[in-house]
N, C-alpha and C positions, 0 to 999 in steps of 0.2 A: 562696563557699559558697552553694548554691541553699538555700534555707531550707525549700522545700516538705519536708512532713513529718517536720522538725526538731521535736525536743520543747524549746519553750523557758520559762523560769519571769517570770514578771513578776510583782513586787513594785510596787503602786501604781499601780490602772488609774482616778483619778480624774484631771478636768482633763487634763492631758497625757499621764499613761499612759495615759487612755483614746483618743486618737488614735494611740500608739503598739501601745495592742492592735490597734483597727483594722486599721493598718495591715497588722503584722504578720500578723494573721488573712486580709488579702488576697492576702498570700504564700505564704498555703497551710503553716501554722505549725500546731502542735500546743500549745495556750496555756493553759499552768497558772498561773493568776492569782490571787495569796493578799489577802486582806481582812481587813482587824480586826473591822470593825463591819455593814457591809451586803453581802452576798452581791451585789445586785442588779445592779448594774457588770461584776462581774468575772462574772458567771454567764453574761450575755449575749452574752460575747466569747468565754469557755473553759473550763476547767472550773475553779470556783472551790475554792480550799480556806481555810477560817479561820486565822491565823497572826500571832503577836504577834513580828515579827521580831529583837528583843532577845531571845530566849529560843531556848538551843541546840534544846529537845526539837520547838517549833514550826519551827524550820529542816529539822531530820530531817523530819520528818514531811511536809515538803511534798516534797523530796524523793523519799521512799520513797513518796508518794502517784503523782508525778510519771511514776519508773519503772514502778509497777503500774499504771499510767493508759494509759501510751504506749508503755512497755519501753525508756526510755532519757532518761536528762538532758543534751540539746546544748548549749542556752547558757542564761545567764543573765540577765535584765535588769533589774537591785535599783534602781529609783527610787524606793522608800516611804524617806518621812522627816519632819523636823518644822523649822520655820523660827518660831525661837521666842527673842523678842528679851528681853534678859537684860541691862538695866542693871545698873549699877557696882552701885549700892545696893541692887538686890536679889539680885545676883549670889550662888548657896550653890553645897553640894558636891551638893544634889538636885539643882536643876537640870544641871549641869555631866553628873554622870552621864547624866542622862536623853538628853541632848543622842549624848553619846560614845555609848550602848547603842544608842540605835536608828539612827543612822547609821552610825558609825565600826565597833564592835561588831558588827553587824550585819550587815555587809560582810567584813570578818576571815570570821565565821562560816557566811557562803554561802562565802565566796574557798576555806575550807579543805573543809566538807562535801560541797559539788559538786564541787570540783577532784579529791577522791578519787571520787568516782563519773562523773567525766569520763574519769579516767585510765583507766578500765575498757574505755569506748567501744571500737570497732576505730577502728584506725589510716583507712581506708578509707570510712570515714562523710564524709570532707572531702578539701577539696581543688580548687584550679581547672581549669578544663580548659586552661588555658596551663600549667600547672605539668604536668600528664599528660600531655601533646604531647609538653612537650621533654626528657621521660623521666625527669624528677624526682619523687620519692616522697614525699604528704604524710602530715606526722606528727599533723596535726589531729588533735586528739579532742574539743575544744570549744570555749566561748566563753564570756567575763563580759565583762559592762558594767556600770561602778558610777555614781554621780550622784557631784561635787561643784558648785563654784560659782565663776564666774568671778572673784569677787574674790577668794577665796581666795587666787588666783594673782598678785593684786598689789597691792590695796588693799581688806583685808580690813574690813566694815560695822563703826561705829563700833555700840553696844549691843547685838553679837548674838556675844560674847565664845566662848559654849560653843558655839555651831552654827560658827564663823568653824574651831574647834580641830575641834572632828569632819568639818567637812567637809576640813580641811587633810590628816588623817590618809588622807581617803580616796586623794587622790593620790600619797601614801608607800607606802601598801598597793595601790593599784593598780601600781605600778612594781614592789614587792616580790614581787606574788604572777607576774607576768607573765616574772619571772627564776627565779621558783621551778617553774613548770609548764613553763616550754619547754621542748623543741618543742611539745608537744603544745595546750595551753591556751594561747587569743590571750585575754589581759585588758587592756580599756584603760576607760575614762573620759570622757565628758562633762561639760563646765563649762558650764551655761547660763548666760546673760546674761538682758538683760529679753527674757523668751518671753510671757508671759500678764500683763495690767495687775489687779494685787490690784482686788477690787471696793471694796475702800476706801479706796481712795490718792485724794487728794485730786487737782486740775485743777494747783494749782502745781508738787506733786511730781511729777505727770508730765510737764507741762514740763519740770521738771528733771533727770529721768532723759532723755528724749529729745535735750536738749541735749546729754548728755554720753555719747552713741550715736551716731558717724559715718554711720548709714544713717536717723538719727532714725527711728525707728518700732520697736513692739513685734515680736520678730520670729514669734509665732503656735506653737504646736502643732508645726503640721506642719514646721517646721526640726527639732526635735527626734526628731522621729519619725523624716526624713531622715538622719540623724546615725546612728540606730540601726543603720536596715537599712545605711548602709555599712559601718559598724563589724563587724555579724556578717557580711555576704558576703565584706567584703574579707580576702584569706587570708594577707599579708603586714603588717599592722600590728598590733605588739601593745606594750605598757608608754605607749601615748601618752595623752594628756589633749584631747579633741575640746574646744576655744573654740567655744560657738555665741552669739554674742554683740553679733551686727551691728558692731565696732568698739569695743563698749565699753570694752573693757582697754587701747587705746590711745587712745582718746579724751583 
């Protein structure tokens, strides 16, 4: 899928989304980018709109801004979310939710509102030019990309109980939503590994993380960002979970 003048939505243009708007904006993307609190980020890369994405009415509304913006919703790329550690002992049913709403939740509720407004697309908006050669006819109408987290997938962070369960959900729901849209909607997932070193992780802990990273090193932004644009060009891969993770899950 060429992306030039694809209308796509990014959720979370701080730190990494914001190499990932970049990016995309280099591809000649049409980039609706939602913000809780500072316009200033997302304004810069596309057009920004305000949107608390736990909340159905803020999903609509980007949306419907989206299509009155550009005349169509292509794909999706939901990486807003919160890593938010939740000991045993303080562990409640607020947190828990808060956790599930704005990841898990959140996801569900682009997965279902775009996928109906993707389904509208023509048939004819996608499609590769090897797949149009050899006289095959694509049913594309669009695309999501959801966020989870490479431990999820195999040894999930000890004190981060409600983020470990909403980011889990998100690879259930990406499978689910990806058998439910076909043909027409390719939805898959990204699992990052260590991409970006927190500014407060101590010198020991990241020794420790790096040890237990086959390529030992942070692997930057720009993996991420790479991960994206194949996921929405490529017109053949949908229900999958992208590891970008230098080796960590086997480590």
């Amino acid at each position: 899928m060429d992306l030039k003048g694809k209308t796509i939505i990014l959720t979370g243009a701080a730190r990494i989304g914001q190499k990932v708007a970049e990016v995309l904006k280099e591809k000649g993307a049409n980039l609706v980018i939602t913000y809780l609190n500072s316009s200033d980020e997302a304004g810069s890369l596309g057009f920004p709109v305000k949107a608390d994405v736990s909340k159905k009415e803020d999903i609509e509304n980007v949306i419907k801004t989206a299509k009155d913006k550009f005349g169509s919703v292509d794909c999706v790329v939901h990486m807003a979310a919160i890593y938010q550690k939740s000991e045993w002992e303080g562990l409640n049913e607020e947190h828990f939710d808060r956790n599930m709403n704005i990841i898990a939740k959140s996801s569900f509720l682009f997965g279902k509102i775009a996928g109906d407004e993707m389904l509208k697309n023509p048939s004819t908006s996608f499609g590769s030019a090897q797949g149009k050669s050899s006289g095959q006819v694509s049913n594309m109408k669009g695309k999501m990309i959801f966020f989870s987290d490479w431990s999820v997938l195999t040894r999930p962070y000890k004190d981060y109980l409600a983020y470990n369960v909403a980011k889990s959900a998100v690879v259930g729901l990406t499978k689910s939503l990806a058998k439910e849209l076909a043909p027409y909607v390719l939805v898959n997932a990204i699992a990052p590994g260590p991409i970006l070193r927190p500014p407060d992780l101590s010198e020991e802990d990241n020794k420790e993380v790096l040890s237990k990273t086959l390529l030992q090193r942070w692997g930057g932004a720009d993996e991420i960002a790479k991960g994206v644009v194949y996921l929405l060009e490529a017109d053949f891969v949908t229900g999958q979970i992208l590891t970008i993770d230098g080796g960590r899950t086997i480590a």
